[in-house]
C-alpha positions in Angstrom: 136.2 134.1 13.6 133.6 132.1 15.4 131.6 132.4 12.3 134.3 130.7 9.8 134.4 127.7 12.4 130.5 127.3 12.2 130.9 127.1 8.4 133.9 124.7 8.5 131.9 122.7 11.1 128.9 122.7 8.7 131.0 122.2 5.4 132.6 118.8 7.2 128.9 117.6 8.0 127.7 117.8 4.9 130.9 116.0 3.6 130.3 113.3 6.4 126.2 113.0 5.5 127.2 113.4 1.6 129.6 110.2 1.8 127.6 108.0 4.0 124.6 108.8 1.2 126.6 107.8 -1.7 128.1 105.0 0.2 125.0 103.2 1.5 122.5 104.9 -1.4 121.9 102.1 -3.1 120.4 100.3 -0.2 118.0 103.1 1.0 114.8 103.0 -1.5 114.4 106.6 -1.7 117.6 107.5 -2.9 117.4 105.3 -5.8 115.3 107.5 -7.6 117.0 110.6 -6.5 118.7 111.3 -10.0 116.0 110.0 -12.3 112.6 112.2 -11.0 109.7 113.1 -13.0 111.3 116.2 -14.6 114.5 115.4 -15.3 115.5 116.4 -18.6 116.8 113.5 -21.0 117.2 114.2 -24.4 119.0 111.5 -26.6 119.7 112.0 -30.3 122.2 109.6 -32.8 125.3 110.0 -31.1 124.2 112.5 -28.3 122.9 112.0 -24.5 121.5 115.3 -22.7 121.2 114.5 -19.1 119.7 117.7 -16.8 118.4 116.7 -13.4 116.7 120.2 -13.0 114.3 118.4 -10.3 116.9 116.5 -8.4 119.5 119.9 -8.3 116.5 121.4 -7.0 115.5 119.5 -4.0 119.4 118.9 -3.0 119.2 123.0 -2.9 115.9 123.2 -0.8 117.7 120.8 1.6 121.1 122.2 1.7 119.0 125.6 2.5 117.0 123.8 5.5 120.0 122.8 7.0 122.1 125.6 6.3 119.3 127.7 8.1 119.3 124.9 11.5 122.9 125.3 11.9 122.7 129.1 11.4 120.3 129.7 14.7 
C-alpha cells in the first residue's frame, strides 16, 4: 500500500508542476517553443492541418521518466 501513496503523491506533483507550466508558460522563454521544435511534423493541405509534435512528446517522456525514476529511489 505504501507504494500506491508514492504514486498518488507523484501523480499530484506532476499535476501541481503541469498547471503552474501552463499557467505561467508563456512568460518563461523556453517553454515558448516547447510545442513548435525542429521536428515537429506540420503537414497542411486545402482544407487539412496535420499537427504531430513527435519531438516535443518525446522530451516530455524523457522528463516524466527522470523524475519518475528520482521519486522511485
Amino acid at each position: 500500500m505504501s507504494q500506491f501513496g508514492k504514486l498518488l503523491v507523484l501523480f499530484g506533483f506532476v499535476l501541481i508542476v503541469s498547471g503552474i507550466l501552463v499557467s505561467f508558460g508563456r512568460n518563461i522563454p523556453f517553454l515558448q517553443k516547447l510545442g513548435h521544435l525542429p521536428g515537429d511534423l506540420i503537414i497542411k493541405k486545402d482544407n487539412f492541418v496535420l499537427y504531430f509534435p513527435w519531438v516535443t512528446c518525446g522530451l516530455i517522456s524523457i522528463f516524466v521518466y527522470v523524475i519518475m525514476k528520482i521519486f522511485r529511489r
